[in-house]
C-alpha positions as a LaTeX table, in Angstrom:
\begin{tabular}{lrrr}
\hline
Residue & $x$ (\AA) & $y$ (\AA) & $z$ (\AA) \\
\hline
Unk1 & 98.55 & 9.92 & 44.08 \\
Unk2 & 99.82 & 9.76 & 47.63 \\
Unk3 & 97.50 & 11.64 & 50.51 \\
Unk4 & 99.63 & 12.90 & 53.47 \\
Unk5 & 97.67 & 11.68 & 56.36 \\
Unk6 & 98.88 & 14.31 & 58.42 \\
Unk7 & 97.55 & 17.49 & 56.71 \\
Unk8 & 95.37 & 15.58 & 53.99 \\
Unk9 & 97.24 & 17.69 & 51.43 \\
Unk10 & 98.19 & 16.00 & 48.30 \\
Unk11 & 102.17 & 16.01 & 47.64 \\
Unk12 & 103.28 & 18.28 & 46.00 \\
Unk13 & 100.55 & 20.74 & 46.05 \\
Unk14 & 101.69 & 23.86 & 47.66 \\
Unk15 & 99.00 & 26.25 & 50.08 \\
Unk16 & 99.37 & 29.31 & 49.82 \\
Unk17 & 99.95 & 31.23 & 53.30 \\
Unk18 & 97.01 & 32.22 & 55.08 \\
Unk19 & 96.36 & 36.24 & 54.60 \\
Unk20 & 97.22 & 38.34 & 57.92 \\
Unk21 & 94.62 & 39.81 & 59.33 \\
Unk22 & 94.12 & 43.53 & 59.64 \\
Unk23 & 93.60 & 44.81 & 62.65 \\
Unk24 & 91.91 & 48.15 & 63.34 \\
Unk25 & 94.95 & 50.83 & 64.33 \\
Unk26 & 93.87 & 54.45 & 65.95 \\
Unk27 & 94.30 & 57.16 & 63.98 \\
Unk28 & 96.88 & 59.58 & 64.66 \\
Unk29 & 94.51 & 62.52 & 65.28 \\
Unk30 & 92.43 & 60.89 & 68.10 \\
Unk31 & 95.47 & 60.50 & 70.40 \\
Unk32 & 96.20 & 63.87 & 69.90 \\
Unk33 & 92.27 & 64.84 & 70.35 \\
Unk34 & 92.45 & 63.15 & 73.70 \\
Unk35 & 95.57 & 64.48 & 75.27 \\
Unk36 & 93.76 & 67.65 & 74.64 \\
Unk37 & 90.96 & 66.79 & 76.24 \\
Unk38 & 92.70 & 65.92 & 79.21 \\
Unk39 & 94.59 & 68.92 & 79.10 \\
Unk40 & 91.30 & 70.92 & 79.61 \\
Unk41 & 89.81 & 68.71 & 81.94 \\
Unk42 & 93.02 & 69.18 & 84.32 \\
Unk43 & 93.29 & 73.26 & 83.93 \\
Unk44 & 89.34 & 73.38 & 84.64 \\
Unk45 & 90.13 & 71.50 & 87.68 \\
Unk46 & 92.87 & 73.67 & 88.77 \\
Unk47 & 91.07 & 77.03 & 87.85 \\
Unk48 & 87.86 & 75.76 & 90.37 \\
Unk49 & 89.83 & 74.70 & 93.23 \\
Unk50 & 91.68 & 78.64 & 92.80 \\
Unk51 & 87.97 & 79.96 & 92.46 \\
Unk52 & 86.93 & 77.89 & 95.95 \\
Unk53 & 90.29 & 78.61 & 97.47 \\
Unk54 & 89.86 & 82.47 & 97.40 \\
Unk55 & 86.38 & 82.14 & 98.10 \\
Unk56 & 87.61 & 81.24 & 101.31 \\
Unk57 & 90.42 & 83.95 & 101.47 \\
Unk58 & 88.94 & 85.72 & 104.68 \\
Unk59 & 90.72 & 87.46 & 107.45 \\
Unk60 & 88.89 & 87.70 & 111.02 \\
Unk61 & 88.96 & 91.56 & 111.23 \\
Unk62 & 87.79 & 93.84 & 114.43 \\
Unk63 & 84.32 & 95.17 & 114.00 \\
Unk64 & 82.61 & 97.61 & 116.17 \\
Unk65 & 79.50 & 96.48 & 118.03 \\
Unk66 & 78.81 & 100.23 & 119.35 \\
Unk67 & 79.89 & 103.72 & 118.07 \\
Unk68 & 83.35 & 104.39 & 119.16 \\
Unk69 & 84.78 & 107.97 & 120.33 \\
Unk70 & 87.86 & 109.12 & 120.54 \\
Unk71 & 89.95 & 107.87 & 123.67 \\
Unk72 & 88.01 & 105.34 & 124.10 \\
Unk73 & 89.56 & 102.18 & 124.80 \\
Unk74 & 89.93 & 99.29 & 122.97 \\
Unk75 & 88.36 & 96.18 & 123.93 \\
Unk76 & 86.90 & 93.05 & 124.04 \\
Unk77 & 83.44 & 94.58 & 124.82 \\
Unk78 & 83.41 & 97.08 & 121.80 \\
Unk79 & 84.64 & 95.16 & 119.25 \\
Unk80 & 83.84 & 91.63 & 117.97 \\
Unk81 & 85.88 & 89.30 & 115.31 \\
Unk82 & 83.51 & 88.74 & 112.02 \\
Unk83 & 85.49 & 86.86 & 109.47 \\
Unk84 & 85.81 & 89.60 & 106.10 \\
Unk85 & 87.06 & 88.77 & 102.47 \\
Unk86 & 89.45 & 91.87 & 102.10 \\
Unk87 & 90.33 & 92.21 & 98.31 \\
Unk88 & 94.34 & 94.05 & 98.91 \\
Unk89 & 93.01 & 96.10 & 101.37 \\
Unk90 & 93.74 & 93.48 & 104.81 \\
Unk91 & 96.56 & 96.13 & 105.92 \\
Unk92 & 93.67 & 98.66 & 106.15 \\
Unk93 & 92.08 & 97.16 & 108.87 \\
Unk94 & 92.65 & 95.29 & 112.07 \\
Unk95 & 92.87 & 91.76 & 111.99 \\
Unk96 & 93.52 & 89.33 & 114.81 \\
Unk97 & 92.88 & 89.68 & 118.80 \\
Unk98 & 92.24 & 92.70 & 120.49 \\
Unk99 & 95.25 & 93.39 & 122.15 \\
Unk100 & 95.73 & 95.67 & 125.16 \\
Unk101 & 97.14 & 99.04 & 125.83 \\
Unk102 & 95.07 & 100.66 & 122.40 \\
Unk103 & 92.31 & 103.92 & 122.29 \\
Unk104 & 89.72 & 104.37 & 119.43 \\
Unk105 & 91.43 & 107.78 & 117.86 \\
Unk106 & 88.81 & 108.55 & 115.44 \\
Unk107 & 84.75 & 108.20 & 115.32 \\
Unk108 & 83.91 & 104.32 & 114.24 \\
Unk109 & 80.54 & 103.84 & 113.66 \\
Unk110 & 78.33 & 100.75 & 114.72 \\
Unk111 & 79.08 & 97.63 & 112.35 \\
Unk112 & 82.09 & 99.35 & 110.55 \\
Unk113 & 85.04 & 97.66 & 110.28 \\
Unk114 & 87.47 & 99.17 & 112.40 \\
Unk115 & 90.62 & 100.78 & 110.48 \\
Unk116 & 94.34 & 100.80 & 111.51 \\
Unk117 & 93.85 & 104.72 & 111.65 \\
Unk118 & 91.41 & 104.70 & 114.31 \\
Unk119 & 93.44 & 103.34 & 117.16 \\
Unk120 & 96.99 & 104.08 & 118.66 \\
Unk121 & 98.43 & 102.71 & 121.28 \\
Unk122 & 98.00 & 104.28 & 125.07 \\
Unk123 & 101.83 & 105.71 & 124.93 \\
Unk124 & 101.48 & 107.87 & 122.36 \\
Unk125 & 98.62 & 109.85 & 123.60 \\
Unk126 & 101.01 & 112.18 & 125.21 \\
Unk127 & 102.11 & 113.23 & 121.60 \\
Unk128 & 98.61 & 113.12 & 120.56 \\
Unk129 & 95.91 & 116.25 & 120.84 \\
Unk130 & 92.39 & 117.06 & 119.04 \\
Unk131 & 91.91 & 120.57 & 117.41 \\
Unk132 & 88.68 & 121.18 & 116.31 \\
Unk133 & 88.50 & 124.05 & 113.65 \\
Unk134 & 85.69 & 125.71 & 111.51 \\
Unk135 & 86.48 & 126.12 & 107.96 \\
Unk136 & 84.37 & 127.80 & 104.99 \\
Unk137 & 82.06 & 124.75 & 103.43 \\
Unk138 & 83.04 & 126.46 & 99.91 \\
Unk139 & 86.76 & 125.95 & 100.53 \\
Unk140 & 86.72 & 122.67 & 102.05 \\
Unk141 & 87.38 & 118.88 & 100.11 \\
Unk142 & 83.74 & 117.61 & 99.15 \\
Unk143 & 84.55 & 114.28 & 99.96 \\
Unk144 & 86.42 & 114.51 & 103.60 \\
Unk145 & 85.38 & 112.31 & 105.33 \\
Unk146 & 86.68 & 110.75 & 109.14 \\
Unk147 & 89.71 & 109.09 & 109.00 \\
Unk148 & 91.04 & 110.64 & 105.56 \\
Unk149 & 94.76 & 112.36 & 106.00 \\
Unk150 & 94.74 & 116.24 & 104.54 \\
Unk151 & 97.52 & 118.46 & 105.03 \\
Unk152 & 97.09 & 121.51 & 107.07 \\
Unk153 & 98.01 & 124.85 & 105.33 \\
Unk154 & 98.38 & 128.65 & 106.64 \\
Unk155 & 97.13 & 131.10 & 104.15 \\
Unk156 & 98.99 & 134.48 & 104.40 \\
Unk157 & 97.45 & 137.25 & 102.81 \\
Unk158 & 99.67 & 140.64 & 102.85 \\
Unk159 & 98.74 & 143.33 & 100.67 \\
Unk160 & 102.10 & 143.94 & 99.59 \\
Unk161 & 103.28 & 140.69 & 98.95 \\
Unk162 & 100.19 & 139.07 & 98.02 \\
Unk163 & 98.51 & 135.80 & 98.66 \\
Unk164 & 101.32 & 133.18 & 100.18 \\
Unk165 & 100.77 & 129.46 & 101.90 \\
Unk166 & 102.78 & 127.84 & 104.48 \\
Unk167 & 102.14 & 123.65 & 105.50 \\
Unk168 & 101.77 & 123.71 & 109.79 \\
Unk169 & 101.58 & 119.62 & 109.33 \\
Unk170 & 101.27 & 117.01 & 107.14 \\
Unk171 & 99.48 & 113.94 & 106.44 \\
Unk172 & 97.02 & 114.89 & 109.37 \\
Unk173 & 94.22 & 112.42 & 110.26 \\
Unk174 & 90.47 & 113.82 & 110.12 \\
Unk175 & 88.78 & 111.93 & 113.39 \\
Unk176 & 85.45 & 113.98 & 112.81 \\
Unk177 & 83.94 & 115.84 & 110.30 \\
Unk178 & 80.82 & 118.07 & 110.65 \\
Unk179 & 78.71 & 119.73 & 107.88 \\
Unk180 & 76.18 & 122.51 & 108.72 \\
Unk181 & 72.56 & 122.36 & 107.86 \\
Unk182 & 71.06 & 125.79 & 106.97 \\
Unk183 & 67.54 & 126.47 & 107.49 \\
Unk184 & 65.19 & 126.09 & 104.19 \\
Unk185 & 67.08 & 123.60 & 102.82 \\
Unk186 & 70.31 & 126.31 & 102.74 \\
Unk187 & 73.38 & 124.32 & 103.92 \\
Unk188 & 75.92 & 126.31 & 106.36 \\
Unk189 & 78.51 & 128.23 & 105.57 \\
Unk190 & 80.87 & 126.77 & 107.50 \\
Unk191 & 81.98 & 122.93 & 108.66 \\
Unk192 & 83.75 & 121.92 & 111.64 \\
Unk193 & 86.34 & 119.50 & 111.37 \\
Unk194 & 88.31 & 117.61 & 114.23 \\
Unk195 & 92.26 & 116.80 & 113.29 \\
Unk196 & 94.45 & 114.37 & 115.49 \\
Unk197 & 97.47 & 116.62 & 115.55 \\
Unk198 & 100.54 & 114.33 & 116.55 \\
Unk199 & 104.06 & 114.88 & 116.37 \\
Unk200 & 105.37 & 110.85 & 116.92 \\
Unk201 & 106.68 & 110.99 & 113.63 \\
Unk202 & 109.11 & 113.90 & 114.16 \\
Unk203 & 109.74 & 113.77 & 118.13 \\
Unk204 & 112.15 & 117.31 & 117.75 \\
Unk205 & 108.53 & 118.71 & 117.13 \\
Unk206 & 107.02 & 120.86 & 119.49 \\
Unk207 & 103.38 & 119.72 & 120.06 \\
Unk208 & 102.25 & 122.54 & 121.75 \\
Unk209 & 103.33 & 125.01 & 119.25 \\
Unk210 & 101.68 & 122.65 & 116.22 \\
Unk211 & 98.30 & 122.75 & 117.81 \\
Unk212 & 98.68 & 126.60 & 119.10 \\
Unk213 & 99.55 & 127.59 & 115.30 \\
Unk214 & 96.88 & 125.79 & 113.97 \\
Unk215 & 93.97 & 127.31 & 115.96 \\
Unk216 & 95.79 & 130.66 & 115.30 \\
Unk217 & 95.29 & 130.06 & 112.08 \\
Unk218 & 91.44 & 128.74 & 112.49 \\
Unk219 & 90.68 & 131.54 & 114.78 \\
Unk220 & 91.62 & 133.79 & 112.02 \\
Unk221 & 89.97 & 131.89 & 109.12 \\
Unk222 & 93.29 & 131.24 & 107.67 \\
Unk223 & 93.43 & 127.55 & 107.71 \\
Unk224 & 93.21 & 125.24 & 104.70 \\
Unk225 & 92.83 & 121.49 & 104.32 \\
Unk226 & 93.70 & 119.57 & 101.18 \\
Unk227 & 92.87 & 116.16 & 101.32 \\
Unk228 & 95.50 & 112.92 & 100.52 \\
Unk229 & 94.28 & 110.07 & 98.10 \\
Unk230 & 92.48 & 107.18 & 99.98 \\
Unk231 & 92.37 & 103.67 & 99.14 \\
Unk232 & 88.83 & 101.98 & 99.64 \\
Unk233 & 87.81 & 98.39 & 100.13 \\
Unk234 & 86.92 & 96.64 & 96.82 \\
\hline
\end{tabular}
């Protein structure tokens, strides 16, 4: 028998071919395991930085650093910029630098942010006047407050015609608002409230005549207020 010297195989014998080896594969179900992960990993990412990112939603709004009165002016030395987070309610309030040429309209206490409602700018003070009128605590809103808008109402009463009601102006901002205190722990029968009666909306107005029919009508206990829907900071 003859020995190949090459391969030391003996001629004629034939080797069978080595087995290939297996090699370990990934399932299926683990790429698709990871993609998910990643997935989760990038939308957790995104959801924190919108978290931080409206954490840091803040508008530098006007705050008083004294109680404001009406026609006072506007200024630097009143007010003071404090960085707020205003949840839909920036349009409320003003925002930015004091600018010139601006009254307080309205009572703004110490500390509270001060609302567009409270100021107005120097021209329009000539179509601008305070009435203050006494109404019957029974008959007026619970909840008025400064700076809410009511409508201002003449009620007629005629004994032939009955009980009628006429509107002397709407949408009427309340700059004051004053609630007696009875003695003995009796409230008052009556509150005082202070409207800014204005005709800039409707310039063929007559301003005098709006503010002499309305303390007619408070003179004679004939007024009524109802109160407009406010919107509050959340």
């Amino acid at each position: 028998m003859m020995i190949d010297s090459a391969t030391h195989t003996p001629m004629g014998v034939s080797i069978p071919d080595s087995p290939r080896a297996n090699r370990a594969r990934t399932p299926r179900w683990f790429d698709l395991r990871l993609g998910l992960g990643v997935i989760l990993v990038l939308g957790s990412v995104a959801v924190g930085a919108r978290v931080v990112a409206a954490a840091d939603d803040t508008a530098p709004v006007l705050v008083a650093v004294e109680d404001l009165a009406p026609g006072q002016a506007l200024s630097n030395a009143v007010v003071e910029t404090s960085d707020v987070r205003l949840t839909g309610a920036a349009e409320l309030y003003l925002t930015g630098p004091v600018g010139s040429g601006y009254v307080i309209t309205r009572p703004v206490s110490a500390g509270e942010l001060v609302p567009q409602t409270a100021v107005a700018p120097l021209s329009e003070l000539d179509e601008l006047r305070y009435a203050t009128v006494p109404l019957d605590s029974a008959e007026t809103p619970s909840g008025l407050r400064s700076g809410d808008l009511v409508d201002v109402w003449l009620i007629q009463t005629d004994a032939g015609e009955g009980v009628g009601a006429t509107a002397l102006a709407e949408a009427v901002s309340v700059t004051e608002i004053s609630r007696g205190s009875g003695t003995l722990g009796q409230s008052s029968a009556q509150t005082v409230v202070t409207l800014a009666l204005s005709t800039a909306d409707d310039p063929d107005s007559d301003l005098g005549a709006l503010v002499a029919s309305v303390l007619a009508a408070a003179r004679s206990g004939q007024v009524y207020l109802t109160q407009r829907p406010h919107a509050d900071v959340s």
